[in-house]
C-alpha positions as CSV (number, residue, x, y, z in Angstrom):
1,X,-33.7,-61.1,-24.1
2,X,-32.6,-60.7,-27.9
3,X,-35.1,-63.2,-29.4
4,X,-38.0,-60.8,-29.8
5,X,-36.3,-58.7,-32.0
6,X,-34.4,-61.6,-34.4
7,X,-37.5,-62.7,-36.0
8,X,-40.9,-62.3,-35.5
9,X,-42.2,-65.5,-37.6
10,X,-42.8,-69.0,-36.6
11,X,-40.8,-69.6,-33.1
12,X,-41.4,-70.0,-29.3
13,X,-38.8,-68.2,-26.8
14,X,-39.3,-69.4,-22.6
15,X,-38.4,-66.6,-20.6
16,X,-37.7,-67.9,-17.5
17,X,-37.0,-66.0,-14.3
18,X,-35.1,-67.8,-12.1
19,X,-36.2,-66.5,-8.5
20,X,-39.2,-63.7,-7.9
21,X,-42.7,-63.7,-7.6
22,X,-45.9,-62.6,-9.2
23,X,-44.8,-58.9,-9.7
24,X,-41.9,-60.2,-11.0
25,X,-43.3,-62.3,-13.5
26,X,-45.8,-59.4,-14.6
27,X,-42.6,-57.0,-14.8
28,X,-40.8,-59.3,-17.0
29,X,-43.7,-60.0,-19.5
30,X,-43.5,-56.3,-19.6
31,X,-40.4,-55.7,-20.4
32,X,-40.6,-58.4,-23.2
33,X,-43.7,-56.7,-24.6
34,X,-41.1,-53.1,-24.5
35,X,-38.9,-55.2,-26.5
36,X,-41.4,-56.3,-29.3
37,X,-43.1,-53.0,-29.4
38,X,-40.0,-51.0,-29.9
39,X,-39.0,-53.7,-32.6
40,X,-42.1,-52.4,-34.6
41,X,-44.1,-55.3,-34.0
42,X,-47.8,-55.5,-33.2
43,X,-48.3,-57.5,-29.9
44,X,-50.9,-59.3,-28.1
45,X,-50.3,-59.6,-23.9
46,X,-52.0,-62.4,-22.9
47,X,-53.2,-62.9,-19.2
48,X,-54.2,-65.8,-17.3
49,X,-57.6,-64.4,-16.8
50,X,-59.3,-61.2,-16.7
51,X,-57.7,-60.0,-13.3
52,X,-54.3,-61.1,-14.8
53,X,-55.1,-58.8,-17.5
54,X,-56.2,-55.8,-15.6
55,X,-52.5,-56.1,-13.1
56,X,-50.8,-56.2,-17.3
57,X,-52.7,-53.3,-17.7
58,X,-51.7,-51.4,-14.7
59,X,-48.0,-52.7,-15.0
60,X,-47.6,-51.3,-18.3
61,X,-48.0,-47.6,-17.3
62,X,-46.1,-48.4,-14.4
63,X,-42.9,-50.8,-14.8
64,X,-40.4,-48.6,-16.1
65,X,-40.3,-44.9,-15.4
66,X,-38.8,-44.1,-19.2
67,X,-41.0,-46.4,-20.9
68,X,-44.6,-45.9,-22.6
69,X,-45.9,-48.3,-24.2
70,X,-49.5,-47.2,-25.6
71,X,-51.8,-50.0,-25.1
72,X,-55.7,-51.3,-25.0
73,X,-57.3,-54.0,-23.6
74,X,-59.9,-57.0,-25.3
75,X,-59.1,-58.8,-28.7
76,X,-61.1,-56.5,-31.3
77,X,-58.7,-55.4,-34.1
78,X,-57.9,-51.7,-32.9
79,X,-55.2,-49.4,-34.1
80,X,-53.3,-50.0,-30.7
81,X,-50.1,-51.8,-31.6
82,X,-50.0,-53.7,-28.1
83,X,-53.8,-55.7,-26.9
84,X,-53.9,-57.2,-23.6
85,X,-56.2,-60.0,-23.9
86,X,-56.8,-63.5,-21.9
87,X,-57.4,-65.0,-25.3
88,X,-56.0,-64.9,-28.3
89,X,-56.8,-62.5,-31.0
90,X,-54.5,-63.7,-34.0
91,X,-55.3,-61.1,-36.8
92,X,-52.9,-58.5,-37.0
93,X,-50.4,-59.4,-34.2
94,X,-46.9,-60.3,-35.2
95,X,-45.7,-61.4,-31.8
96,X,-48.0,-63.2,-28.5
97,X,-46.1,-63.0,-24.7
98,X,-48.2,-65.0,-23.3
99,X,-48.8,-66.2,-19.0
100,X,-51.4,-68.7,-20.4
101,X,-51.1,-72.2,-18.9
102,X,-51.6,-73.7,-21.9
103,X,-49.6,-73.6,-25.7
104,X,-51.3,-72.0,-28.2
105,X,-51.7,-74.2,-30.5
106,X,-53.2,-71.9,-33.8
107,X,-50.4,-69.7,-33.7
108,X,-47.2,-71.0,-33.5
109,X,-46.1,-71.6,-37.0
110,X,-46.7,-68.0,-38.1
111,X,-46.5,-66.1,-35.1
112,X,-43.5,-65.5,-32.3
113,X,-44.2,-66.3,-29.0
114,X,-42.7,-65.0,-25.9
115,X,-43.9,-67.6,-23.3
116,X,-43.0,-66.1,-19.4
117,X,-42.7,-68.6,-17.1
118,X,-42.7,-67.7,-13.0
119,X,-39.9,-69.6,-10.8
120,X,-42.2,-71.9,-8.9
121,X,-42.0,-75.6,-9.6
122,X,-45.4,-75.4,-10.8
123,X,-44.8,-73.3,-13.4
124,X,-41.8,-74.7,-14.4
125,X,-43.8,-78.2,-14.9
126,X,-46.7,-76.5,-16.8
127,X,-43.9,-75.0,-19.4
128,X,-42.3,-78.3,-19.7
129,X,-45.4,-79.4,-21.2
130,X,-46.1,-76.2,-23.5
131,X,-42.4,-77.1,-24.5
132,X,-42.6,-80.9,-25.3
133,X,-46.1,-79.9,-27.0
134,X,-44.3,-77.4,-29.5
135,X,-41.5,-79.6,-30.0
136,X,-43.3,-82.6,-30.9
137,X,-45.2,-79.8,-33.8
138,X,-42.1,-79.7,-35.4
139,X,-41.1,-75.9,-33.4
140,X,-37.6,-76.2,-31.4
141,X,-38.3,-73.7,-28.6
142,X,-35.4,-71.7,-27.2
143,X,-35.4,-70.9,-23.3
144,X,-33.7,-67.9,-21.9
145,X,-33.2,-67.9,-18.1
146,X,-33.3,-64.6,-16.6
């Protein structure tokens, strides 16, 4: 997971777990919003959906027992470095993890994206279109299998 940190404009990083389940996936976005919030960036968490949003929530106090990661949730500009949202909020965020189904298609030429994508086939087919989407705007996404 070294992306994050190696430049925080214009790119899309896959994270893709290779086995696990929902916990894991939520555990892994996590740990990529640790990553981006340690590198000094502001980030925005985006869910699925509200319920989505509410297990980020909890999993942020609660994934790693050294870690805090100060956090709020909804898309208002706040003085929070890290948002949890289940849409995007583009103004002053340097760096969207995102669980969204779908590519986000305002920010990827100024913004990094962490896109975390769950081991089921579904989810593997739903990235392969976020990924040929992004490629064919001129962004080469990198995948990292983890």
């Amino acid at each position: 997971m070294t992306a994050i940190g190696s430049n925080s404009a214009g790119g899309v990083d896959f994270y893709v777990l290779k086995s696990g389940s929902d916990p894991a996936v939520l555990k892994l976005a996590c740990r990529v919003v640790e990553k981006a919030y340690k590198g000094g960036y502001r980030v925005l968490l985006m869910g699925r959906d509200e319920q989505q949003c509410s297990q980020l929530d909890e999993q942020l106090w609660t994934f790693s027992q050294g870690s805090f990661i100060p956090h709020e949730r909804g898309t208002d500009a706040t003085a929070a470095k890290v948002r949890i949202a289940p849409s995007p909020a583009l103004q002053d965020i340097d760096v969207i993890v995102t669980l969204n189904r779908a590519p986000l298609d305002d920010a990827f030429h100024h913004l990094r994206i962490a896109d975390i994508i769950g081991a089921s086939e579904t989810e593997k087919h739903e990235a392969r279109e976020r990924f040929k989407f992004y490629r064919s705007h001129g962004i080469e996404p990198r995948t990292h299998h983890i």
